[in-house]
Structure formats: structure tokens, C-alpha cells
C-alpha positions in Angstrom: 17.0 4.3 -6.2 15.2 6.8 -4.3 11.3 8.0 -4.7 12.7 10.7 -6.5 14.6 9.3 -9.2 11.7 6.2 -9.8 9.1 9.1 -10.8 11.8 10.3 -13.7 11.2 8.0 -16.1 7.7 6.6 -15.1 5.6 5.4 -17.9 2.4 5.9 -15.8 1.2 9.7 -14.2 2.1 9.7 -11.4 -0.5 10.5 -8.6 -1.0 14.1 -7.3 0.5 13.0 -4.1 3.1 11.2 -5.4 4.0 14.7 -7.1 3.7 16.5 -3.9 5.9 13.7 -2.1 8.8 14.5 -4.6 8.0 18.3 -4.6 9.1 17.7 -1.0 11.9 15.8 -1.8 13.1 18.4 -3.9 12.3 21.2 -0.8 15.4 19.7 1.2 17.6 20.3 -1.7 16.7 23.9 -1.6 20.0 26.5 -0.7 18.1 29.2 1.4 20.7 30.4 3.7 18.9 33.9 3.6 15.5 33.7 3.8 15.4 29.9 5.4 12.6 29.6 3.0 12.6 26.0 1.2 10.7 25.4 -1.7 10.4 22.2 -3.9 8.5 22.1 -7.3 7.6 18.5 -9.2 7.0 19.5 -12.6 4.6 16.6 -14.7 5.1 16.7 -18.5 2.9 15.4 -21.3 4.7 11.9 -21.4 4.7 11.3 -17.9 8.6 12.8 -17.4 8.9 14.4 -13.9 11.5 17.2 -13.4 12.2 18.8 -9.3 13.2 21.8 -9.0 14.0 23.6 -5.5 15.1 27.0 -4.9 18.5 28.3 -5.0 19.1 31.8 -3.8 22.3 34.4 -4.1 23.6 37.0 -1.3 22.9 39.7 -4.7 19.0 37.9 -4.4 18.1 38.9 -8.3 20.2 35.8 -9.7 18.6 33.2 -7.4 16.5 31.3 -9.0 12.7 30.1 -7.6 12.0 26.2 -7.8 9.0 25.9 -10.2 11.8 27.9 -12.6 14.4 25.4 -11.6 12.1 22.4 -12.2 11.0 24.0 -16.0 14.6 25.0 -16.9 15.4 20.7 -16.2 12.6 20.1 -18.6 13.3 22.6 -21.0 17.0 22.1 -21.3 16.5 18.4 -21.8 13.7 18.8 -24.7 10.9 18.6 -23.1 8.0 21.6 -23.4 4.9 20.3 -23.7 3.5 19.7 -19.6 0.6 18.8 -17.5 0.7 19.9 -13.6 3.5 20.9 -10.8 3.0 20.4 -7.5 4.7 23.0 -5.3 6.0 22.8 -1.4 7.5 25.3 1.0 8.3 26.3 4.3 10.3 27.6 6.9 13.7 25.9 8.1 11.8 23.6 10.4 8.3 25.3 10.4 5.0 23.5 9.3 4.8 23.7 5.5 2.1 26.6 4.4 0.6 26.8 1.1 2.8 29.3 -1.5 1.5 29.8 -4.9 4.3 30.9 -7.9 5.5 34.7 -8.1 4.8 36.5 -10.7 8.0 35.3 -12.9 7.4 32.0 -12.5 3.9 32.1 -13.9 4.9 34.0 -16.7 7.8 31.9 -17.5 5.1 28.9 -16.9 2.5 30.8 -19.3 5.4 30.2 -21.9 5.2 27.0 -22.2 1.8 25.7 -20.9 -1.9 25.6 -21.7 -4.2 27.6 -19.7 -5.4 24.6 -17.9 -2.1 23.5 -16.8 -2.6 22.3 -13.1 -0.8 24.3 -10.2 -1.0 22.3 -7.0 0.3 24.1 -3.9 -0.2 21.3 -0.7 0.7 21.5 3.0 1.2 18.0 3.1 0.0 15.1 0.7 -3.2 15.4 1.9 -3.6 19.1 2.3 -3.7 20.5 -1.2 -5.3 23.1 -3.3 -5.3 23.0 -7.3 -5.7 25.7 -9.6 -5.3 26.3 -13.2 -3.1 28.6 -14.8 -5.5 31.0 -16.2 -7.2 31.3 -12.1 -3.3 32.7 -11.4 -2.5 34.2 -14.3 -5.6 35.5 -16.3 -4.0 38.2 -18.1 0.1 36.8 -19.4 2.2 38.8 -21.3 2.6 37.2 -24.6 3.9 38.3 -28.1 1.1 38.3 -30.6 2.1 37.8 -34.4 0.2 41.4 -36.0 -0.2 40.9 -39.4 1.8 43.5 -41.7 -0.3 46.9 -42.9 1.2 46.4 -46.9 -0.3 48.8 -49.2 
């Protein structure tokens, strides 16, 4: 069983390096034959589930998909919605890792299903991290607000 797997069904949260070690893990999954740009995402939910996500681009570029979508797409299509933090990881073929925070899709699709003070962790290495919420990324989501009918 690798590191990977025994973080899937933990019953404990798992550490915010032990996120960032299986975003990693999830960054050498990544099919980047493009931009040779690998990223890995370890998505925490409310009950401790973890979901990795890497990227996965496409020669036509719009249907790739990024790896924080990848990791909430896992989640999602297995019934889970409801989340706590992702740590995210990328670099360069074999450059150092730098810190990358979400596009602009990806926080929008993350603003879908999580509370403002969902966690975004962007790290360099296990040590090296920075941690953010949401709302610091994402102040201003699109959303669909329910508007109350004008009856007469």
C-alpha cells in the first residue's frame, strides 16, 4: 500500500504535510507532454477522505483538465461535497517545485462547493508552504443567488 492510498480512507486528518507529500505523489501522475508542467492536488474532505488529483492536458489544451479540478471531480463523483483544505504542488519536468496558486476555474469550481474558509495550501516542499483561504483568492465568486419573485 503506498502513502497515497493509506491517506484514502484515514480516520484521522491527516497533517498538512502529509497532504503536501501526496499532492506530490499525485504531481508524478501528471500527463504534461506540452507544457512539462506537473501539478498534484490532495484534496481533504469533511470526514477525513483524501482525493489526488494531477493534471492531464490535450494537444486541443481547452479539454485538459487542472489537478485541484481532477482531485474535486474524484470527490464529487464519489458523493462527497462537503471539504476542508487541498494542498497543491507543481513544477517543471525536473525543475525545483515553485509555489502555484489555482486558475481562475478552479477556484470557482472550488467556490461551488466550499466555505469561504476552505484552506488552499500551495508548498515548495513539505516544509515550504504558504496557506490561504478561499475568500483571500477568490473574494468576489460568481454564484447564483435565489431573487425572490415580484408577484403582484
Amino acid at each position: 500500500m503506498s502513502d497515497k492510498d493509506s491517506l484514502t480512507h484515514n480516520t484521522f486528518a491527516p497533517s498538512n504535510k502529509e497532504l503536501i507529500r501526496a499532492a506530490f505523489a499525485a504531481a508524478q501522475c501528471a500527463y504534461a507532454p506540452y507544457s512539462h508542467f506537473h501539478v498534484g492536488a490532495a484534496l481533504l474532505s469533511a470526514n477525513n477522505r483524501l482525493f489526488t488529483g494531477c493534471n492531464i492536458e490535450n494537444a486541443a489544451f481547452s479539454p485538459s483538465n487542472c489537478a485541484e479540478r481532477t482531485a474535486f471531480f474524484k470527490a464529487i463523483s464519489e458523493g462527497i461535497q462537503d471539504f476542508k483544505k487541498i494542498a497543491i504542488v507543481c513544477y517543471h519536468d525536473h525543475d525545483k517545485p515553485e509555489f502555484c496558486t489555482p486558475c481562475g476555474v478552479c477556484l470557482q469550481v472550488m467556490s461551488e462547493f466550499c466555505r469561504e474558509d476552505f484552506e488552499v495550501i500551495v508548498a515548495k516542499d513539505e516544509n515550504t508552504y504558504q496557506s490561504y483561504l478561499l475568500s483571500d483568492l477568490l473574494p468576489h465568486a460568481f454564484s447564483f443567488t435565489k431573487k425572490e419573485s415580484n408577484k403582484a
